[in-house]
C-alpha positions in Angstrom: 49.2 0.2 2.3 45.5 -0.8 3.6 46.0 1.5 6.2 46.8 4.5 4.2 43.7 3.4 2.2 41.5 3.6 5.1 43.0 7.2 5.8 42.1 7.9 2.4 38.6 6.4 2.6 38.1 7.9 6.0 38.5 11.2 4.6 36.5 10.6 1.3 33.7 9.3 3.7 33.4 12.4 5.5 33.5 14.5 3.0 30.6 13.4 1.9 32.8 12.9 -2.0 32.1 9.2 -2.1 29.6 7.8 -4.4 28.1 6.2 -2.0 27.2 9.2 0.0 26.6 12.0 -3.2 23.8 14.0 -1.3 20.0 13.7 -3.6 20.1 15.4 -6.7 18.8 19.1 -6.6 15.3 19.5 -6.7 12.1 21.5 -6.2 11.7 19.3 -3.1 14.5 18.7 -0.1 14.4 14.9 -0.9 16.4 12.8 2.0 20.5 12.5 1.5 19.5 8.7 2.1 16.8 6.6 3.4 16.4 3.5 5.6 14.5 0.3 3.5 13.6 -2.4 6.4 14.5 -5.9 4.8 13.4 -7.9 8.1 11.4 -6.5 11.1 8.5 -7.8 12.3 7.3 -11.5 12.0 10.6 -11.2 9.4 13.0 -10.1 12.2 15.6 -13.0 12.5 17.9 -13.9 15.5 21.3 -14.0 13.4 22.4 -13.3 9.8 25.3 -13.7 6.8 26.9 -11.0 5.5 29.4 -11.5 2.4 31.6 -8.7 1.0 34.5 -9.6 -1.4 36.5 -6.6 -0.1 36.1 -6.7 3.6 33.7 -4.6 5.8 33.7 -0.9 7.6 31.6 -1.2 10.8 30.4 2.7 11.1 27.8 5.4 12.0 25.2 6.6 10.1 25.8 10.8 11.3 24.0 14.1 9.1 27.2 14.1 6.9 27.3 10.5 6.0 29.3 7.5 7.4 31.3 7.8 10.4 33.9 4.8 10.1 34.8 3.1 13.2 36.8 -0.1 12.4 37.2 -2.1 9.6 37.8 -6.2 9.5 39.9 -8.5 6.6 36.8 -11.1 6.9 34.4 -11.2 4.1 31.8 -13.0 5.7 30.4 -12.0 9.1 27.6 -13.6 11.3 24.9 -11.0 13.0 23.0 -11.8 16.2 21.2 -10.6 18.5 21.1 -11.8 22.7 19.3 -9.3 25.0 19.1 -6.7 22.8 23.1 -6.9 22.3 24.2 -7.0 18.5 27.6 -8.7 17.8 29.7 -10.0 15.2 31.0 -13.0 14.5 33.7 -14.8 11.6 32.7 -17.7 10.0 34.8 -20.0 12.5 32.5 -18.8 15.3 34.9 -16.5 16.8 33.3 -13.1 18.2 35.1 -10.5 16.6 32.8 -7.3 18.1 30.7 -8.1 20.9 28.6 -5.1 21.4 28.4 -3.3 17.8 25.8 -0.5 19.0 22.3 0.4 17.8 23.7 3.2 15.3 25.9 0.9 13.8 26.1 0.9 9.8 28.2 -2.2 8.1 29.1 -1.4 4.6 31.7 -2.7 2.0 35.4 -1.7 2.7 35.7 -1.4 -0.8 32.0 0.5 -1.0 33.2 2.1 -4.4 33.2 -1.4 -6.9 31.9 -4.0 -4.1 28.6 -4.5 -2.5 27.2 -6.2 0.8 25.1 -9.6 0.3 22.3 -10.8 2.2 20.6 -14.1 2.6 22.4 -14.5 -1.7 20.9 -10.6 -2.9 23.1 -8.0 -3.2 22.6 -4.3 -1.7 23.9 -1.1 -2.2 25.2 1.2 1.2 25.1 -0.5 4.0 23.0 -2.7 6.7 22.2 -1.3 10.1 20.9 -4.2 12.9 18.5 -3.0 15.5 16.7 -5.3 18.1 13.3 -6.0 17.7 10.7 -5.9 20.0 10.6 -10.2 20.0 14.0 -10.3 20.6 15.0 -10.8 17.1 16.7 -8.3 14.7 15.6 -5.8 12.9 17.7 -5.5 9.6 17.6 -2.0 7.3 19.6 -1.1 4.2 21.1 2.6 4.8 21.6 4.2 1.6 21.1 7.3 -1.0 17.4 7.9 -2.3 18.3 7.7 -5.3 20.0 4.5 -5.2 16.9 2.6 -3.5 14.7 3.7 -6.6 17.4 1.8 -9.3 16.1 -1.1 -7.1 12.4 -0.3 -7.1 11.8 0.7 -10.9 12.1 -2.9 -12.5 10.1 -4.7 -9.3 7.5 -2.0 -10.0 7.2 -1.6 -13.6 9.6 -4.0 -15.2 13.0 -3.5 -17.2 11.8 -4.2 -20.8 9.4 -1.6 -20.7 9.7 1.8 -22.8 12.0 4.1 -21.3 9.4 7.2 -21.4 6.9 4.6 -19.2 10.1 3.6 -17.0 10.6 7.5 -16.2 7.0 8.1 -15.3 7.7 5.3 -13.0 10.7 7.0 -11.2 9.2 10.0 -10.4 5.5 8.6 -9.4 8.4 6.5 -7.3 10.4 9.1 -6.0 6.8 11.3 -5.4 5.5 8.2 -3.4 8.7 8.3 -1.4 8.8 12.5 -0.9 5.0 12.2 0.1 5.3 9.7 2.2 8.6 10.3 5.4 8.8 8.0 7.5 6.0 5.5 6.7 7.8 3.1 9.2 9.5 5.1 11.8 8.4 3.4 14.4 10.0 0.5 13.2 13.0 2.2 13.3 13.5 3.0 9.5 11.8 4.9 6.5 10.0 2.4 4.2 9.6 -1.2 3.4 10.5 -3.5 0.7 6.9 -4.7 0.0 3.9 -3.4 -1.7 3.3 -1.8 1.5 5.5 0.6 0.8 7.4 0.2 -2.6 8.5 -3.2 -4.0 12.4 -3.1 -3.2 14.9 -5.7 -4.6 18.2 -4.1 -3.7 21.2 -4.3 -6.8 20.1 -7.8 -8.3 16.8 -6.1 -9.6 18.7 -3.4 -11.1 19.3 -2.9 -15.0 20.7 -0.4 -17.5 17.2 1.2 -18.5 16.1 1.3 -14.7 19.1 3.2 -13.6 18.7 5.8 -17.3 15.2 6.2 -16.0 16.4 7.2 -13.1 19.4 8.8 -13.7 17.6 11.0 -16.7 14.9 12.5 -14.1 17.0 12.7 -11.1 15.6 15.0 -8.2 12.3 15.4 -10.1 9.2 14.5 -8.1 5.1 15.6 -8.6 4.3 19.0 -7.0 0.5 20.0 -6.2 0.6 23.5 -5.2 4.7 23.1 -4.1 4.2 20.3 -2.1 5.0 16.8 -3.2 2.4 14.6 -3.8 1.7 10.6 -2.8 1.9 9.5 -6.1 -0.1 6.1 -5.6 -0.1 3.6 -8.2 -1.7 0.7 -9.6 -0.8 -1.8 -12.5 -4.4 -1.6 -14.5 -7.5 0.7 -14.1 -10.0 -1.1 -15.7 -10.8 1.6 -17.5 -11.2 4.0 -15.6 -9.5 5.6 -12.4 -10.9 5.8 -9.3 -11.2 8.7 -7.0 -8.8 9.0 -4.0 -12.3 8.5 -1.4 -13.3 5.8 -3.6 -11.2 3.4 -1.9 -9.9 5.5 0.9 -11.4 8.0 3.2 -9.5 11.5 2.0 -10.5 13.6 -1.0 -7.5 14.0 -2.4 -7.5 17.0 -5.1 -4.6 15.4 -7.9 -5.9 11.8 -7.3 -9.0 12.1 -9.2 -10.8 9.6 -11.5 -11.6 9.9 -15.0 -11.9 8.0 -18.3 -8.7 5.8 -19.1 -8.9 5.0 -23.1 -5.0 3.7 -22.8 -5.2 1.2 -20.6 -5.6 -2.1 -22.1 -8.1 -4.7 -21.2 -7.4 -7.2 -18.2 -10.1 -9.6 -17.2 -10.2 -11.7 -14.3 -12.3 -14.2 -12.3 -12.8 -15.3 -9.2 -15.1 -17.6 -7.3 -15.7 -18.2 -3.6 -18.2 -21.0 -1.5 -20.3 -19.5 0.9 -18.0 -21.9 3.6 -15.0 -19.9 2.1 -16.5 -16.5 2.5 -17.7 -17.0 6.2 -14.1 -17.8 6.9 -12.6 -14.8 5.5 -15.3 -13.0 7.0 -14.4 -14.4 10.5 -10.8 -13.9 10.3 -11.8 -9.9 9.6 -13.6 -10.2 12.4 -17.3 -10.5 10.9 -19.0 -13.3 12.5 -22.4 -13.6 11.1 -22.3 -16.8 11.2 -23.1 -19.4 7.9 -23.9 -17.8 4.7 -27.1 -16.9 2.8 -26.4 -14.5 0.1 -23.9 -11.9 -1.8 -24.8 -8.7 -3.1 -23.5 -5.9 -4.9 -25.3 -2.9 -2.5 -23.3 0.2 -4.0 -21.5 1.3 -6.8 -19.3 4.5 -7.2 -19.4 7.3 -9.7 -16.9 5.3 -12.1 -18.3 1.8 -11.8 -16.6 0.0 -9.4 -18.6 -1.5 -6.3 -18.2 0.5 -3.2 -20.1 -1.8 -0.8 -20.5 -5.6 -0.9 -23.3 -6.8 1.4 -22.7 -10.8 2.5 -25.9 -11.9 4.5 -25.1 -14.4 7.1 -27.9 -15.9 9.7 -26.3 -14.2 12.3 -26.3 -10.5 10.8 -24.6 -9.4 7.6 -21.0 -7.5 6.8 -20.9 -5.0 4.5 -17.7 -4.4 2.8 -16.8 -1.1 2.2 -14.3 0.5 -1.0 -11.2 -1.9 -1.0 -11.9 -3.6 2.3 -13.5 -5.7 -0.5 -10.1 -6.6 -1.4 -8.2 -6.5 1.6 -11.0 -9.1 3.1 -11.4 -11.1 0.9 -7.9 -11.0 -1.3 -6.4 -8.8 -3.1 -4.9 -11.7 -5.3 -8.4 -13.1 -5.9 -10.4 -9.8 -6.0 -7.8 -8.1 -8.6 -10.1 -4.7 -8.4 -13.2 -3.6 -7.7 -14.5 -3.2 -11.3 -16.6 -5.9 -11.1 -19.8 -7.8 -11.6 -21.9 -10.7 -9.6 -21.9 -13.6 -12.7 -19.6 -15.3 -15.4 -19.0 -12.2 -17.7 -17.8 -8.4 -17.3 -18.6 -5.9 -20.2 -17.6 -2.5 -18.6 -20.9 -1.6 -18.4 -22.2 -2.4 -14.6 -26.3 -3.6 -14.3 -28.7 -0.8 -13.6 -29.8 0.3 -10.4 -33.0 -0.6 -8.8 -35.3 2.2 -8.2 -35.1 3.6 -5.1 -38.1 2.5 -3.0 -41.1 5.2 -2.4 -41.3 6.4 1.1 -43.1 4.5 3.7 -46.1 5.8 5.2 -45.7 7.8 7.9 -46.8 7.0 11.6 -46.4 8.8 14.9 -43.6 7.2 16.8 -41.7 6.1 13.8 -38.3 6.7 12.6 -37.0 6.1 9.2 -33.9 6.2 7.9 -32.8 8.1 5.0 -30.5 6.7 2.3 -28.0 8.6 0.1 -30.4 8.8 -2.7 -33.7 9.7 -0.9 -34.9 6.8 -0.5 -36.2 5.8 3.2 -37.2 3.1 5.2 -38.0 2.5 9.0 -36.3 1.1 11.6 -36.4 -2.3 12.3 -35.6 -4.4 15.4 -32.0 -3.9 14.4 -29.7 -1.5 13.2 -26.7 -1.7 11.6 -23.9 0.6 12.7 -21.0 1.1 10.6 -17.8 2.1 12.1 -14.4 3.3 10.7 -12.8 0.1 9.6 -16.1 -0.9 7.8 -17.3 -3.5 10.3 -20.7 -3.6 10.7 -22.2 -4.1 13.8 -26.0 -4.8 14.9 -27.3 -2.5 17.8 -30.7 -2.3 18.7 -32.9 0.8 19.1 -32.7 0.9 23.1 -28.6 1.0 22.5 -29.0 3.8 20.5 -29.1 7.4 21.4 -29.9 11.2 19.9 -27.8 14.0 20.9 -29.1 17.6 19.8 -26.2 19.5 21.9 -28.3 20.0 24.8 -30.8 17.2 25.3 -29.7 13.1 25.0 -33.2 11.2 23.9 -33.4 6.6 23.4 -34.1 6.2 20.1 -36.0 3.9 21.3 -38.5 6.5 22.4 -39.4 7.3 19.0 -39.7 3.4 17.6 -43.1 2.3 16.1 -44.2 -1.6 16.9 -42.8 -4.3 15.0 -46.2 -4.7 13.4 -45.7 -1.6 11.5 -42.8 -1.5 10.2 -42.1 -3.1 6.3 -39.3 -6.6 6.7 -35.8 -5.2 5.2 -35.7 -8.0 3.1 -38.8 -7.0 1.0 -37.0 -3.8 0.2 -34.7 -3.3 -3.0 -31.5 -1.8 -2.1 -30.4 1.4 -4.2 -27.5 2.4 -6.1 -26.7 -1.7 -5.8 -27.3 -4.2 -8.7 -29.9 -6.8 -9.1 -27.8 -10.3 -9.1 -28.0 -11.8 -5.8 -25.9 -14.7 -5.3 -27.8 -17.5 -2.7 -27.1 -21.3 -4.8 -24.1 -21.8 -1.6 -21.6 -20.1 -3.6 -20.5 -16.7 -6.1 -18.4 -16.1 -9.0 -17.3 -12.8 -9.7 -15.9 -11.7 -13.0 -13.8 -7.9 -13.2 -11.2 -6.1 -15.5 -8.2 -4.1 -13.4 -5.3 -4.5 -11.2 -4.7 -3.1 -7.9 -6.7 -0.1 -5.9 -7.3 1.9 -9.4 -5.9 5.3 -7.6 -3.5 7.7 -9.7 -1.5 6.0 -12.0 -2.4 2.7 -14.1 1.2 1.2 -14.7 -0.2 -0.5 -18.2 -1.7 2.9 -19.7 1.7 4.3 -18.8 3.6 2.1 -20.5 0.7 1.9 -23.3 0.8 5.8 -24.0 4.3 5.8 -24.0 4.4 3.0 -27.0 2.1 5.7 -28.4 5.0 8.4 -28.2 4.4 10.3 -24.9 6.5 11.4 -22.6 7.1 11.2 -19.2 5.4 14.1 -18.5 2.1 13.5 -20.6 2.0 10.7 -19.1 2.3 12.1 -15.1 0.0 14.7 -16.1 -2.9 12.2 -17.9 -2.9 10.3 -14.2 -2.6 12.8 -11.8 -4.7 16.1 -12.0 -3.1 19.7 -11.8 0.3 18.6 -10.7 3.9 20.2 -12.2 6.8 18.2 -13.1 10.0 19.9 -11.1 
């Protein structure tokens, strides 16, 4: 009998007819027949794993046309490791029942129609591939259908009591993110990861009936900016407004633009740090400017939200550019970058100082010109930023002018020290006027998250307000369709 089952399965299987292989639901976009999540890789990457299935297990290839099926085994729990590179299998008495199962191996239910695969006590859809890592340890990825990994993304994103209009913006921003982005970890050997990285991924114990409707009801649908699908990044609050695509990355994106956001609630948040604190994060980035003197907000963008953080040390300062704020000195702590220097945050950021006049002119003196007009000359140092926002101090006989035909020192054209005004005399534009020095800062914000594209709490907000889906796509992301 189980062998005319397996015939049956066999065929079903390459068909492409089983559920677990139905091909992605039609759509403006070729979205992937399936995708690879990694679950460990990396400093994750283990040496051996459990596998439980209740019906058994197919051990198979992943091929264009779905799951080649090579042998199947009555256990339902197998051991995974890894030795040189070489993948086996083992039973749960220790007995090696495939020695050498392959880098293109795919192990999936036997019963893949009612049962699923569990790992390390969570459940998954498909089926696991094993690949050796680079450390010797194994790589493991969950193989199966796009739309499948979204009913495991929506609730770990959003959440499953939401409104269902809110929970199908958030499958299609999903299934955008994933269209826009192919790939993201190839060279890990699979397609995305199950972390905010990537997407949060929780497999089949994070799925629910609304997530799988939300799914299910906009199947194949993804965000289109002139045909092509778009990165649909979001964020859980905007503080009240949305930020440009450059304002906390490089690109100027054309449908991830910034405006007013009246729906998203109000989030506040704290955070304080010691100057000893801040001169270790500042370190582990790779800023050593040794003990700390002073914080200050140095630049704001066009919505609010500081753009460059200057920490003065007695060794040179760091400036922090966009969300390298964050990423520095924790996202978790620093929840966005809607905030102020001091115990309160009204929305409305501190004004400006004026930009200073220019200085006087001498011969032999070069001044540097600032985004608003301001100017100021050089002084003994210079600081260089580069691409990753580190600054680094160079002086003026490291530095060089390159007109395309002639190379000239800078330092040619630098004025004695005598001349030349102290940099910490001058005000700093387009930064505010709080300046943290008593040994430590407190910093108080509204907002969640990098503030790009979609705020996950107006969605759900203008959909208790009686939006749909698509009002809601089309409020956070500018000039897209729905298809």
């Amino acid at each position: 009998m189980k062998s005319i089952q397996r015939i049956a399965l066999t065929l079903l299987i390459m068909l492409g007819l089983s559920s677990w292989w139905l091909p992605a639901a039609v759509s403006a976009y070729d979205l992937p027949a399936h995708v690879g999540v990694g679950l460990k890789y990396g400093s994750t990457a283990v040496q051996s794993c459990t596998v439980n299935s209740s019906s058994g297990f197919w051990l198979g290839r992943v091929t264009s046309i779905g799951l080649q099926p090579d042998s199947s085994f009555p256990q339902t729990q197998l051991t995974v490791s890894v030795d040189n590179g070489v993948i086996s299998l083992m039973d749960d008495a220790g007995t090696v029942v495939m020695p050498d199962i392959g880098e293109t191996n795919c192990l999936m239910p036997y019963d893949f129609m009612t049962t699923r695969l569990a790992l390390d006590g969570r459940e998954y859809r498909g089926g696991l591939q094993f690949k050796p890592a680079t450390n010797g340890a194994l790589t493991v990825i969950n193989v199966l259908p796009a739309e499948h990994y979204l009913y495991g993304v929506i609730h770990r994103e959003m959440g499953q009591s939401r409104p269902l209009e809110a929970l199908k913006a958030q499958a299609v921003a999903a299934r955008s993110y994933m269209a826009g982005n192919p790939g993201r970890h190839k060279a890990n050997g699979f397609d995305y990861c199950a972390t905010t990285h990537c997407q949060v991924y929780g497999g089949f114990n994070d799925e629910y009936d609304s997530t799988r409707r939300a799914v299910d009801q906009t199947a194949g649908q993804v965000l289109l900016y002139n045909n092509v699908p778009v990165s649909a990044n979001y964020h859980s609050n905007s503080g009240g407004h949305t930020l440009n695509s450059e304002d906390v990355w490089s690109g100027v994106v054309p449908y991830l633009r910034g405006k007013p956001d009246p729906w998203t609630p109000v989030y506040s948040w704290t955070a304080s740090f010691t100057f000893e604190e801040l001169q270790e994060k500042l370190a582990a980035a790779g800023f050593n400017i040794g003990t700390v003197k002073s914080v200050q907000i140095t630049g704001r963008n066009s919505a609010g939200a500081v753009s460059r953080l200057t920490i003065v040390g007695e060794n040179g300062q760091a400036d922090l550019l966009k969300d390298r704020i964050r990423t520095v000195l924790g996202a978790t702590q620093v929840r966005s970058t809607m905030f102020n220097i001091g115990s309160s945050y009204t929305g409305t950021n501190p004004a400006p100082k004026p930009a200073p006049a220019p200085a006087p002119t001498m011969p032999g003196t070069v001044h540097m010109l600032g985004a608003s007009g301001g100017s100021r000359p050089l002084t003994e140092q210079l600081t260089v930023m580069g691409a990753d926002g580190r600054a680094i101090l160079k002086t003026p006989a490291e530095l060089f002018i390159n007109n395309g035909s002639r190379t000239l020192a800078l330092a040619s054209f630098y004025a004695p020290a005598d001349s030349i005004q102290s940099p910490a005399n001058l005000p700093i534009t387009g930064g505010d006027s709080t300046i943290a020095t008593a040994g430590s800062v407190s910093l108080s914000g509204r907002g969640y998250g990098h503030g790009v594209g979609m705020s996950q709490m107006g969605a759900i907000e203008m959909a208790r307000k009686g939006k749909n889906y698509q009002e809601i796509l089309k409020f956070y992301y500018t000039g897209v369709e729905v298809r």
